[in-house]
C-alpha positions in Angstrom: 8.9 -26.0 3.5 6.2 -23.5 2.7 5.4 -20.9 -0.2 6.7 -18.7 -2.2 5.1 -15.3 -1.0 6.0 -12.3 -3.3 4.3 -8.5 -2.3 3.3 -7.0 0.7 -0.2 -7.3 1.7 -2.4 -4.6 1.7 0.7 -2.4 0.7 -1.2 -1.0 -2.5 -4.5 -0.4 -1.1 -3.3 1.6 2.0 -0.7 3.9 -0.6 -4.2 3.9 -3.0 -6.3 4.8 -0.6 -4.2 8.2 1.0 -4.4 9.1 -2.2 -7.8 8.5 -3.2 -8.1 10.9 -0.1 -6.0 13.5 -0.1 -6.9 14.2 -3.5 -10.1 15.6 -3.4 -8.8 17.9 0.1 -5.4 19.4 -2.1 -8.0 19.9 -5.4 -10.2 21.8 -2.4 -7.2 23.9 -0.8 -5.6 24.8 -4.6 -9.0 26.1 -5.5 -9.9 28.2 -2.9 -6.1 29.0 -3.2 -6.3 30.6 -6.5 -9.8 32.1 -5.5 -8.6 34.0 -2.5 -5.8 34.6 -4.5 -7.6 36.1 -7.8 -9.5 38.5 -5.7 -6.5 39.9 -3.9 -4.9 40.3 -7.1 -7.6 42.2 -8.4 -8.5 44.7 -5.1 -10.2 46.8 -5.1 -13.1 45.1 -6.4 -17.0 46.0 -7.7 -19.6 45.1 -5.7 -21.1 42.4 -8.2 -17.4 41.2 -8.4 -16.7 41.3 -4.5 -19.7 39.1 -4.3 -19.1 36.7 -6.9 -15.6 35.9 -5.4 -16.6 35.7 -2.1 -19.4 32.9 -2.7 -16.9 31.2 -4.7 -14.6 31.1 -1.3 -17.4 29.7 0.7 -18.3 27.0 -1.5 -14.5 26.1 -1.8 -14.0 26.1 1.5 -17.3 24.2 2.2 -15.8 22.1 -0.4 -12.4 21.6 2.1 -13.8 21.3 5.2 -16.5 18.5 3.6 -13.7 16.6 2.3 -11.4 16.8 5.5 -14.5 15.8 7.7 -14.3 12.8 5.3 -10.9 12.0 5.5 -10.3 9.7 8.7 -13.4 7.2 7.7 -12.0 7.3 4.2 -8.9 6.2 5.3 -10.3 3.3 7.9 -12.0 1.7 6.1 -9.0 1.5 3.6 -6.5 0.3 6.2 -9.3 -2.0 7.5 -9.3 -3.5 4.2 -5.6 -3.6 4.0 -5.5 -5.7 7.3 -7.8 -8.2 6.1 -5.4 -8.6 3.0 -3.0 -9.0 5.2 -5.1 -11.8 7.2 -5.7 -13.7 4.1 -2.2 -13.2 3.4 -1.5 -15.0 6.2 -3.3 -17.9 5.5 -2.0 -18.5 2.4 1.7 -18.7 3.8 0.7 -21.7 4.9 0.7 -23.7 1.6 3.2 -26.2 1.2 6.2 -26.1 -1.0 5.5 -25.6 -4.5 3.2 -23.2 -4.4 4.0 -19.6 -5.0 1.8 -16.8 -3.5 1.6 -13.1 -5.2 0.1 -10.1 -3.2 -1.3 -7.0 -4.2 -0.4 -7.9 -8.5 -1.8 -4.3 -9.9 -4.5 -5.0 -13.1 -3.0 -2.3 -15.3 -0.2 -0.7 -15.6 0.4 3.1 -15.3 -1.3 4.5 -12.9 -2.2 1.1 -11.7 -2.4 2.9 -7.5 -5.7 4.4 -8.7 -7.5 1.7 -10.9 -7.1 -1.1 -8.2 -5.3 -4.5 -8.1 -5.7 -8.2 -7.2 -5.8 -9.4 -3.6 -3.8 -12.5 -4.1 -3.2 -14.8 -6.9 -1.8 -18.1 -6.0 -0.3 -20.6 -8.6 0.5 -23.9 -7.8 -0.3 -28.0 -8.8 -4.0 -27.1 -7.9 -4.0 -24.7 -10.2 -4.3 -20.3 -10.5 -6.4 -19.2 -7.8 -7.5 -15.4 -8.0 -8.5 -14.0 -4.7 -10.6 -11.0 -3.6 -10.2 -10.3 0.4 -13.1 -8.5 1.8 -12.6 -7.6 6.0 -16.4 -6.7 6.7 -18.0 -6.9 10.2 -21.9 -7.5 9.1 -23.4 -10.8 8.9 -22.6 -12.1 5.3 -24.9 -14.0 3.8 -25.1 -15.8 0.1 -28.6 -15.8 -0.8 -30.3 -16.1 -4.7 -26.9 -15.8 -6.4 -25.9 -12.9 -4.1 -23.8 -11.9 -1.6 -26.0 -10.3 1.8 -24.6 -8.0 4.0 -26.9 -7.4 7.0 -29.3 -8.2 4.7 -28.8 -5.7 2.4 -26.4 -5.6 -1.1 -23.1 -3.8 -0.7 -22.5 -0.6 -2.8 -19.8 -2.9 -5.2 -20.7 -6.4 -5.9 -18.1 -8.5 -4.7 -18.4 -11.2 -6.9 -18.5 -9.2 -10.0 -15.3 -7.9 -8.3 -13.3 -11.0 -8.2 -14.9 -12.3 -11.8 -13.6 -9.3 -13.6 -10.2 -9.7 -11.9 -10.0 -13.1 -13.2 -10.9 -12.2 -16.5 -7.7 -9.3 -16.0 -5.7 -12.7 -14.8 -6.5 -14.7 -17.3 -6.0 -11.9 -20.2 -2.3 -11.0 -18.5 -1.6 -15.1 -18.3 -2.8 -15.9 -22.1 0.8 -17.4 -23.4 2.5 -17.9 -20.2 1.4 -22.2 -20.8 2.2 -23.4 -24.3 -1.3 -24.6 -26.5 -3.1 -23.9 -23.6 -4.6 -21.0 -21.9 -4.5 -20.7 -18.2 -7.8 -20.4 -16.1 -8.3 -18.9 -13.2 -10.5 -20.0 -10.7 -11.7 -16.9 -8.3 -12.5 -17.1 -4.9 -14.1 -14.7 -3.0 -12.2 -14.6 0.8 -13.5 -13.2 4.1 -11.7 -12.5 6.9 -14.0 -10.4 8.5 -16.1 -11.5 11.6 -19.5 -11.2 9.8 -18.8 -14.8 7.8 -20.4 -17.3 9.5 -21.2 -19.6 7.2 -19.5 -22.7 5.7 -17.8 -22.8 2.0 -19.9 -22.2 -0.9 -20.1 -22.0 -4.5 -21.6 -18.9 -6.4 -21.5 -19.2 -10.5 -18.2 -20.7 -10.3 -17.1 -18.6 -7.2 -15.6 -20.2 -4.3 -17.1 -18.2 -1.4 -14.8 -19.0 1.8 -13.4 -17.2 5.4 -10.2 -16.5 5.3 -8.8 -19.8 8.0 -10.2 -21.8 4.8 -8.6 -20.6 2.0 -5.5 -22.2 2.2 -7.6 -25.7 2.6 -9.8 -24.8 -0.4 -6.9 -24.6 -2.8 -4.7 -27.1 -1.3 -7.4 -29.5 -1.5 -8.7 -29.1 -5.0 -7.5 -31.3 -7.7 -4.4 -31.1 -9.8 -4.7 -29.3 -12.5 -0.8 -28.0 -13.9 2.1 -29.9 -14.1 5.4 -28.4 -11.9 6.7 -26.9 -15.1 3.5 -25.2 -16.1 3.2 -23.4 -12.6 6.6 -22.5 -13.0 5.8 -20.8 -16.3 2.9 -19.0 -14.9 4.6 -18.2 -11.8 7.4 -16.6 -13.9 4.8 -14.1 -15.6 3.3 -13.5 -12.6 6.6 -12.3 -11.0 6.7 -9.8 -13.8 3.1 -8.4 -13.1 4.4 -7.1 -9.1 
């Protein structure tokens, strides 16, 4: 017998990320919509006028074609991500019975699409694991408390990525285990081919590739009892 897997990997990120997208383009098209429409409207027009509206068209429509130049790299690199989520995914599935697996659990609710969400979260004897999935190609590297990408520091820090999702975990959990709160322990997952290295710790962040993960939180030590997983596994249900 194997996990319990609830979501679908990289489901979230690929709807967030047409959206994060296509945004900006329809904001583009609506303006220069109303622009072209305005000075229609108001034919004929004064010079000063005619001028004014039709600089306003040209930067609305540099505005469009800017975005839609954007649009396919935008999107890779959002399905990219989504397929190493679904990588890590996975890996996980191979945990034995009594583990439960969650994918894609939003942070907020609302408009949770657009504020982000949580890889994975796996609860289990071993404890709550909280799992950031990054699918990068560069050589990755941890270095001085960092985390190295061709030598360089990504745009987002990844580990303040997965810390502040297990601080969301752990906020969301609080109650779900009787006197006791639950911790999380994050671990920062690569399933990319620029991890080359072995398993390492970072302030309190397990740094792994993604053919390790399941190992890593098979192998740690027991932390909940069967009826406390089933608690937290119960509130985690209600966080999909």
């Amino acid at each position: 017998m194997q996990a319990k897997v609830y979501g679908v990997p990289g489901e979230r990120v690929r709807t967030a990320g047409i959206l994060k997208v296509l945004l900006p383009v329809l904001a583009a098209v609506l303006v220069l919509g109303i622009v072209a429409g305005m000075g229609v409207a108001l034919l004929p027009l004064p010079k000063v006028t005619a001028a004014v509206f039709g600089i306003l068209t040209l930067v609305a429509a540099a505005f469009l074609a800017w975005a839609a130049h954007l649009c396919p790299q935008r999107v890779d690199a959002f399905f990219k991500g989504a397929r190493g989520e679904e990588r890590a995914a996975f890996a996980l599935e191979a945990l034995p019975a009594g583990f439960s697996v969650f994918n894609g659990i939003a942070r907020k609710k609302g408009m949770a699409l657009m504020r982000g969400d949580m890889d994975h979260v796996v609860a289990g004897r071993t404890g709550v694991f909280v799992i950031e999935t990054k699918n990068w190609d560069g050589e990755v590297a941890c270095d001085h408390g960092r985390v190295w990408v061709d030598g360089r520091l990504p745009s987002r820090d990844p580990l303040a990525q997965v810390l502040k999702a297990r601080d969301a975990l752990e906020a969301e959990l609080a109650g779900a285990i009787e006197d006791a709160p639950v911790k999380a322990r994050p671990v920062l997952c690569f399933a990319g081919r620029g991890f080359l290295g072995k398993r390492a710790n970072v302030d309190g962040v397990e740094i792994c590739h993604a053919r390790e993960v399941a190992a890593l939180i098979g192998e740690s030590p027991v932390e909940l009892s069967a009826d406390e997983v089933e608690r937290v596994a119960d509130r985690l249900v209600g966080m999909l």
